[in-house]
C-alpha positions as CSV (number, residue, x, y, z in Angstrom):
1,X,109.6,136.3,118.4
2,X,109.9,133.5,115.8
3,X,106.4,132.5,114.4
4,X,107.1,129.7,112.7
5,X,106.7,127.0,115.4
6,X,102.6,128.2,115.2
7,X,102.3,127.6,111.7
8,X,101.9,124.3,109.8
9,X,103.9,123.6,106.8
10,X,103.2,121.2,103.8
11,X,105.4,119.6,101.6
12,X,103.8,118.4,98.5
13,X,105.6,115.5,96.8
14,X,107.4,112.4,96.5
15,X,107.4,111.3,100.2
16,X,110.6,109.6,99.4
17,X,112.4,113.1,98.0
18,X,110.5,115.2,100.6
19,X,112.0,113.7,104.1
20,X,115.3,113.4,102.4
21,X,115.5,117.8,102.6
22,X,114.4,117.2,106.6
23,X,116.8,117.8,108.8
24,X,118.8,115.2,110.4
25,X,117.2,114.2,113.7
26,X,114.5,117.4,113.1
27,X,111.2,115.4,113.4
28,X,109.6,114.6,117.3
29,X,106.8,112.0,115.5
30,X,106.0,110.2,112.1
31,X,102.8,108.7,111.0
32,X,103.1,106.8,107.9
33,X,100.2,104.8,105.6
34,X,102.2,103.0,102.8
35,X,101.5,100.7,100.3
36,X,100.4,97.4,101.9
37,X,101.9,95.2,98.9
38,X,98.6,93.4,98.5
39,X,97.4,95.2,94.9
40,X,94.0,96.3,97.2
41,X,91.3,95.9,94.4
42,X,94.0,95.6,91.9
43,X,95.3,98.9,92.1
44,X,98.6,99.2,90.9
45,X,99.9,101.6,93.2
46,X,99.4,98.9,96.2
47,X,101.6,96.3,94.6
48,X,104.7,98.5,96.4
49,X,106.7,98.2,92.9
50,X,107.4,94.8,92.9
51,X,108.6,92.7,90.1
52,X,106.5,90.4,87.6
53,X,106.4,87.2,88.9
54,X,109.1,84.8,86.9
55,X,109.2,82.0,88.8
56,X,111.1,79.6,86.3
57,X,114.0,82.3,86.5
58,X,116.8,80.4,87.0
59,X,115.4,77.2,87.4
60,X,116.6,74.0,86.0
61,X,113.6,72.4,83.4
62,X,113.7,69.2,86.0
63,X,112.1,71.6,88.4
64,X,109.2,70.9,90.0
65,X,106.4,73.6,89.9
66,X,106.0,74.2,93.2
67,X,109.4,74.9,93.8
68,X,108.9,77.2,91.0
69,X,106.5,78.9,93.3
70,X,108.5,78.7,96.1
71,X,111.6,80.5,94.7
72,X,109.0,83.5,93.8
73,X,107.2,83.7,97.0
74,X,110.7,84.2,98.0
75,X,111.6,87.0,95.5
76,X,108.6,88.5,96.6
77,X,109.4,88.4,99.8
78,X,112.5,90.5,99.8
79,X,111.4,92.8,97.4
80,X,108.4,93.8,99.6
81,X,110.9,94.3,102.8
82,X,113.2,96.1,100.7
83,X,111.0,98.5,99.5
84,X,110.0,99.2,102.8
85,X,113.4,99.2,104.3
86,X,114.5,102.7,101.4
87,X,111.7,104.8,102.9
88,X,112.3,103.6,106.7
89,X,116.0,105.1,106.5
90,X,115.0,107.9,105.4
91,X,112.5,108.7,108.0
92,X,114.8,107.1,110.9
93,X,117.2,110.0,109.6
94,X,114.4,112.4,110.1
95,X,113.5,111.4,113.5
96,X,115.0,112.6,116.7
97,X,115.9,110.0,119.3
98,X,113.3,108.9,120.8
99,X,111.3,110.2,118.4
100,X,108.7,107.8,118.0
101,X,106.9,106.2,114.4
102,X,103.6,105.0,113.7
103,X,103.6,103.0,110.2
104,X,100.1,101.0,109.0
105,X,100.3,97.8,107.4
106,X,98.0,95.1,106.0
107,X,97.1,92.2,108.3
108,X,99.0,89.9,105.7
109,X,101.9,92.2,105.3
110,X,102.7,94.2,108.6
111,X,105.8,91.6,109.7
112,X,107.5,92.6,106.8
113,X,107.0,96.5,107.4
114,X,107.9,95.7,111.4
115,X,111.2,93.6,110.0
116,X,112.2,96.5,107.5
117,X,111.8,99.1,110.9
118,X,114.2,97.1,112.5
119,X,116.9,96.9,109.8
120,X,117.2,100.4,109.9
121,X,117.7,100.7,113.2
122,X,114.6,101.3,114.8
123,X,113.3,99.6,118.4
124,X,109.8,97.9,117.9
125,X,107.3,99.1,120.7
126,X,104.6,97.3,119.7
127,X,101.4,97.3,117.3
128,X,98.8,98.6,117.8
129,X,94.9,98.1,114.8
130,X,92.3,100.1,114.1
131,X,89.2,97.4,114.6
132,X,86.8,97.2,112.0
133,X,83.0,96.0,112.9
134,X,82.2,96.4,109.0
135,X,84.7,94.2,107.7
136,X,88.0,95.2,106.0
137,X,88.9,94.4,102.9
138,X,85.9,94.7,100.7
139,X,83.9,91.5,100.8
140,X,84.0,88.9,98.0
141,X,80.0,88.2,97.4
142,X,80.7,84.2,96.4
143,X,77.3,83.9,94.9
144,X,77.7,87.1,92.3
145,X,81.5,85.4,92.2
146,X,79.8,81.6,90.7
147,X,77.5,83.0,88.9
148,X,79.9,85.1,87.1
149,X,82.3,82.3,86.8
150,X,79.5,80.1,84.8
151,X,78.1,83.1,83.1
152,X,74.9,83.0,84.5
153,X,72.7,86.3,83.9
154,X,71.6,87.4,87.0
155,X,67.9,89.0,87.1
156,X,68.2,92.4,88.7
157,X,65.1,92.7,91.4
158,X,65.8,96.3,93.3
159,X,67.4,99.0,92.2
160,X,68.7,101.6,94.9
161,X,70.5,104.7,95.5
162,X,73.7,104.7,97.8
163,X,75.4,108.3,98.9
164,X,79.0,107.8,99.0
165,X,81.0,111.2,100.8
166,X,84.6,112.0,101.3
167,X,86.3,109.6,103.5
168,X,85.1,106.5,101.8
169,X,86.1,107.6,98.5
170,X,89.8,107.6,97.0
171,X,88.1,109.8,94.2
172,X,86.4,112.4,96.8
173,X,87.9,115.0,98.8
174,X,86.7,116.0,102.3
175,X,83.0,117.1,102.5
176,X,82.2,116.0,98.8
177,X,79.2,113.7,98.3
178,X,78.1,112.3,95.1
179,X,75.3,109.3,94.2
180,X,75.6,105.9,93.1
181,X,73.0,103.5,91.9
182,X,73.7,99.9,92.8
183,X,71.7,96.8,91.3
184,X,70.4,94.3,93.8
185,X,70.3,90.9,91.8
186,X,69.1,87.2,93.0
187,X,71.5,84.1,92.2
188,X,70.9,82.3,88.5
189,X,72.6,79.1,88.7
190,X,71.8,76.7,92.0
191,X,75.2,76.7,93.5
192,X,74.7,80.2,93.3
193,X,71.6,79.7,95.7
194,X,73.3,77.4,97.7
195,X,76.0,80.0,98.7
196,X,73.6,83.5,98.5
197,X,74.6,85.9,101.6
198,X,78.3,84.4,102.0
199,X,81.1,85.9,101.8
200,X,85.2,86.4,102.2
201,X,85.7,88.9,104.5
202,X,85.6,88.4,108.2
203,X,83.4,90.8,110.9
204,X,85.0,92.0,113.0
205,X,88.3,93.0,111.0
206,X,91.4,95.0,112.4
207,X,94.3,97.5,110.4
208,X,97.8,96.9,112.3
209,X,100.1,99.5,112.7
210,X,103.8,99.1,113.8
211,X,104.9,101.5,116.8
212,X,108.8,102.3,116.6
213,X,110.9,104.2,118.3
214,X,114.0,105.7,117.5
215,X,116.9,104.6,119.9
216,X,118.5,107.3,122.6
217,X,122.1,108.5,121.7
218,X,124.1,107.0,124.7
219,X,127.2,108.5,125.6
């Protein structure tokens, strides 16, 4: 009797390495979380590898600047697709047909993950999101954000304690739980007061992911 279809078996590294030792057509489902391309937080992992922005690359001087702008957004564009398109081959090779794919994206930055899927080969079921009743991305408090921009001191008037645990934490593993101690201030400057208790994010907020299936071999 062969036990290995009852065990689980984990391959630690480069996901882009990894799926390459798969075996053609070897994988019945893939669930995928990549980079969203929008530096989340300004992490550098999440700007998916993409080039510094030279938009005056070859330009002429008579250029206007928003064409400038234009030609990178474009540059930007492809680069972002591309870099999805490399990993997508490789798991298309993986899959089995009809195997199917679930792949996350950023609400700004899906279309480009769906359009790389479907280079490669795959047919686009659908999407489906995760709905968010907190908001998603982290909120952008505008008064803390005018105040900082005039370099107002803000006076601090609570103090609190906030238990963070392993699931909300890129820094904490399952079942870990540490404290943090947050400062509650009040707005300095008036247009800080003006604008206290708004901010960017919307409520409800929703995480796309783009279902794909790999195609049948016909006869």
């Amino acid at each position: 009797m062969d036990t290995r279809s009852s065990k689980i078996r984990l391959l630690h590294g480069d996901c882009f390495k990894r799926m390459l030792e798969l075996d053609e057509n070897s994988v019945q489902a893939l669930i995928s979380d990549p980079p969203y391309g929008l530096s989340f937080m300004g992490k550098a992992w999440d700007r998916l590898a993409l080039p510094e922005p030279d938009p005056a690359a070859d330009l002429e001087a008579s250029d206007l600047e928003e064409e400038s702008e234009e030609k990178w957004d474009v540059q930007q564009i492809h680069a972002h697709q591309e870099w999805h398109r490399q990993w997508c081959k490789a798991a298309f090779r993986a899959l089995m047909p009809g195997g199917l794919i679930k792949a996350f994206g950023g609400t700004r930055t899906f279309h480009r993950l769906a359009a790389a899927m479907k280079d490669v080969g795959f047919e686009i079921v659908g999407v489906e999101a995760w709905c968010y009743g907190s908001g998603f991305p982290k909120s952008l408090d505008i008064s803390k954000a005018i105040d900082r921009h005039l370099g107002a001191q803000r006076e601090v008037i609570q103090e609190r304690t906030m238990i963070q645990g392993g699931g909300s934490s890129l820094e904490l593993r399952a079942g870990e739980r540490r404290e943090v101690q947050a400062n509650i201030t009040a707005p300095s400057s008036d247009l800080a007061k003006k604008w206290a208790g708004y901010g960017t994010a919307l409520k409800p907020a929703w995480e796309p992911f783009v279902v794909g299936r790999k195609p049948f071999k016909t006869e």
